[in-house]
N, C-alpha and C positions, 0 to 999 in steps of 0.2 A: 576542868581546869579550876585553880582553885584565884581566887581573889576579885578584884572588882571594886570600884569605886563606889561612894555611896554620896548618893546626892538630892536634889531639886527647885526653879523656877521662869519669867521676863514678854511683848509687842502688839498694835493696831488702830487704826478710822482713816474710814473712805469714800468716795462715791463716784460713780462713771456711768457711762451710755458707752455700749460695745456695738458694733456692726462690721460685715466683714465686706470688703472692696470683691471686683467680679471674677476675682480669682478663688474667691472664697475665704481668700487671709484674712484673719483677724487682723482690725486697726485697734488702736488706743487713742482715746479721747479727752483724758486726764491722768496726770498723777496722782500716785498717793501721796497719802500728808505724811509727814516727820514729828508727827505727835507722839509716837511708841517707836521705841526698839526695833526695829525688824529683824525678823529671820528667815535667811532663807533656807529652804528643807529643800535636798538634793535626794532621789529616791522615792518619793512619797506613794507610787503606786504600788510598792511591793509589801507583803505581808509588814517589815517593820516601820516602815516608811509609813504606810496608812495610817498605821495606829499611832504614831507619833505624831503625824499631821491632826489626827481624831482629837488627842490630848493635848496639842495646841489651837486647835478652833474653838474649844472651851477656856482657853486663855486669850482670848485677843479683846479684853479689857485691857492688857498691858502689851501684845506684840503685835505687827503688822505680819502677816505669812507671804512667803513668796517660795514660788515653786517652778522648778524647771523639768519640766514631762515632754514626751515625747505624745503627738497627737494623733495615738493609734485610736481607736473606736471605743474598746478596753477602756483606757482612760477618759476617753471624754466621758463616756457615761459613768464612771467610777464619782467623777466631779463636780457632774452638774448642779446636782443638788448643792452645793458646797458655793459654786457660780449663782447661782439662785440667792440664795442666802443671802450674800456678798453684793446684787444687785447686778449682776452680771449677766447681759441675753448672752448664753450658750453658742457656738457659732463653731463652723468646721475651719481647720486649715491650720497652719500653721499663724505666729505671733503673737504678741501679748495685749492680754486683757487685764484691767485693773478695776476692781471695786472695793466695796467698804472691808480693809482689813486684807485684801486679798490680792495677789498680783499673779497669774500664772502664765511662766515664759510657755507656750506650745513650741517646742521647738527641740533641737539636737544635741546633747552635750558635748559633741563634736564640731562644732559649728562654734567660737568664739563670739563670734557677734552674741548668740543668744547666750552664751555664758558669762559676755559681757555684761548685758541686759538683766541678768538675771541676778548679777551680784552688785549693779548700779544702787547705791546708797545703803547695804546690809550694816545692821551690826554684828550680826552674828552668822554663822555658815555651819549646817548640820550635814556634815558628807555622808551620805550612808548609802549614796547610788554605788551599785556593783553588779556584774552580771556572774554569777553563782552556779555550781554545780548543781545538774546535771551540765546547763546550757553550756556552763565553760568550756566544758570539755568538747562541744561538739561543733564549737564555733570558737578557739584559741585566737584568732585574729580578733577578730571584735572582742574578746572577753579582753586582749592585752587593751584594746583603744578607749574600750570603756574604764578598766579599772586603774590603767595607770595614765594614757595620754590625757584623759578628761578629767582626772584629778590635777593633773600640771597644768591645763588651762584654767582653772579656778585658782590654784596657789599662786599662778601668776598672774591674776586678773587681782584677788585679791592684795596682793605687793602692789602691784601700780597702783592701788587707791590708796588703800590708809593701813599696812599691815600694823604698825602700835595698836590701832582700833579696833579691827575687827578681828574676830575672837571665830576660830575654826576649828569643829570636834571632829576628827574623821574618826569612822568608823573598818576598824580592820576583823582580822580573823584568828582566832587561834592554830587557825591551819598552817599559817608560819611558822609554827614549834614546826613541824611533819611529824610525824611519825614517832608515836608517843607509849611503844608497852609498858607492863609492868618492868622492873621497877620506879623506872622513869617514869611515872603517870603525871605524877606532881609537878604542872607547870607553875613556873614565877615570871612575872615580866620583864626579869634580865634575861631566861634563856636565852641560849644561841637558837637564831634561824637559822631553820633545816628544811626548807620548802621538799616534799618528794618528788621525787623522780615520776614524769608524765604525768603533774597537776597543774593543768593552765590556769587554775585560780588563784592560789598560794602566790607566783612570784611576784606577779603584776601586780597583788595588792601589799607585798612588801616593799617594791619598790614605789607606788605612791604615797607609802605610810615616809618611806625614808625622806620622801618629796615634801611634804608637808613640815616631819620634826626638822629638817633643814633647811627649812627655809624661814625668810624674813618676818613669819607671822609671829608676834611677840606671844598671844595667848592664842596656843595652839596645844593638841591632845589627841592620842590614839586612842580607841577604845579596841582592845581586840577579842571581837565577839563570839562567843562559843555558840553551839547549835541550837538555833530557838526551839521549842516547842509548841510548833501552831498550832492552832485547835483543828484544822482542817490536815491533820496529820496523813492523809491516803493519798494527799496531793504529789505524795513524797515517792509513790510506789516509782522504782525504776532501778534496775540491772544496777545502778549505783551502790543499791541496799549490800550488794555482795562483795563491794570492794573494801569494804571496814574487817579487818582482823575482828573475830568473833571477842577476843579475851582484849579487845579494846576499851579502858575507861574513860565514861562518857559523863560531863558534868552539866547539863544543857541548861535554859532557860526559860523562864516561858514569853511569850510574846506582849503582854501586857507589861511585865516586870523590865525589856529590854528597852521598851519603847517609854518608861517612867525613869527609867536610868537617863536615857539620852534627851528626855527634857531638861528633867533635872537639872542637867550641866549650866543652863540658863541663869542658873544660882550663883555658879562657881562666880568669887571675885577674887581680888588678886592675892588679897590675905590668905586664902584658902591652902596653900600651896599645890595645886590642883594643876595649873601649867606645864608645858615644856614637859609631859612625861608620857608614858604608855602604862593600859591598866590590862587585866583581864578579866573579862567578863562575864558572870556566872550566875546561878541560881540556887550555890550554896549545895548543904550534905542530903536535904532532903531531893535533891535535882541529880544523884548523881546515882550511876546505873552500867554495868557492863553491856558492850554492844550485843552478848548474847541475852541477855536477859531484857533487852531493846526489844530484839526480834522477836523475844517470845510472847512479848505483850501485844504487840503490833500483829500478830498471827492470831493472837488468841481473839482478839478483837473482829475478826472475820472468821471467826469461829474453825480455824487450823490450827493443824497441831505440824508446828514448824519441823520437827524433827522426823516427820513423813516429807518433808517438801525439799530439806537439805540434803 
């Protein structure tokens, strides 16, 4: 896909004592201060998510972080260190804990209360929680509740506080063009959405994206992100690889450069004319590649020779 915004900067200080009552739930024992900016990051245990929490734990001279995770095992240990850091004793269960620079809601994006919680006093709101193909596909229920009902409980958490104020990036997907050959390869971000036919990802995140641009939030933004490239690219092996049209062009990204774009935004002021719009999200001419010539690198790299295996 071709375009994308170009951007980058903005929150933090704190301290608490954590302990959890005999159910195991985390209590809190202070707030954080209002000295910085905060942000909170929605996502943050997934490949882009992490790395944009990474690239803001290195900035919390200027922003306070707040994170809404769900408190599988995965993530607690994903965190601790980060808990540690922050001044935070680690602890099982669900609720929130707060330390220096740090607030993490443990809890369910479905669940309002913790998405209340979690966007209590934000200036800023980075959406980037999604549940993603392959899992879409194989769980359609939850992938609609997570990508579009838990996006509407935060746009409207955020309207009942201060929408003039706080300032909300969601993160969308190019998947919303659908279905993209030559000569049409060349997306813009007025295309028409064309979600395909039996993709439980695509609709639910255009109707959150729709949720957010109409709604009350004055400095609001879609980013609609094209295919990262993670360094742990094997992670990807799955029966999916064979639903892409072989002569499909591919513009991806790399995982560093998407997760520096989406701080960035932190930058954006109103002058910028940066608001109120949808971008696409890419990695430029040296990033772009036909899905056969994908496959053949991704083969060769396990030392096959794909045209035996098709």
């Amino acid at each position: 896909m071709e375009g994308g915004p170009r951007i980058l900067r903005h929150v933090l200080e704190n301290r608490a004592v954590f302990c959890g009552d005999a159910k195991g739930n985390i209590r809190k024992d202070s707030p954080m201060s209002k000295s910085k900016e905060v942000v909170l990051l929605t996502g943050a245990s997934g490949h882009m998510g992490f790395q944009a929490f990474r690239l803001l734990w290195e900035k919390r001279d200027r922003y306070d972080i707040v994170l809404l995770v769900r408190p599988s095992r995965v993530n607690k240990r994903l965190f601790r260190e980060y808990e540690q850091q922050a001044g935070i004793v680690p602890g099982r269960g669900t609720g929130t804990v707060y330390g220096k620079g740090l607030k993490i809601v443990w809890g369910d994006a479905l669940s309002r209360e913790d998405v209340e919680e979690a966007c209590r006093g934000i200036d800023w709101c980075l959406h980037l929680m999604a549940v993603i193909p392959p899992k879409a596909d194989r769980d359609p229920e939850y992938t609609e509740k997570i990508n579009r009902v838990a996006t509407g409980y935060i746009v409207e958490t955020i309207e009942a506080q201060d929408p003039e104020r706080i300032r909300m990036v969601y993160v969308g997907t190019v998947a919303q063009y659908g279905d993209r050959l030559p000569p049409v390869h060349v997306g813009r971000a007025g295309d028409p959405l064309l979600c395909c036919e039996y993709d439980h990802y695509s609709p639910g995140k255009t109707a959150a994206e729709l949720r957010v641009m109409e709604s009350r939030i004055r400095h609001g933004v879609s980013l609609r992100q094209t295919f990262i490239m993670i360094p742990d690219i094997f992670s990807l092996l799955d029966p999916i690889l064979f639903h892409q049209p072989i002569d499909t062009c591919m513009e991806g990204i790399t995982l560093r450069d998407s997760a520096r774009m989406l701080v960035a935004c932190l930058d954006m002021d109103d002058r910028s004319g940066f608001w109120r719009k949808t971008y696409n999200v890419s990695g430029g001419p040296q990033c772009r590649a036909t899905y056969l010539e994908f496959l053949e690198r991704i083969y060769r790299m396990m030392g096959l020779d794909f045209t035996r295996v098709m």
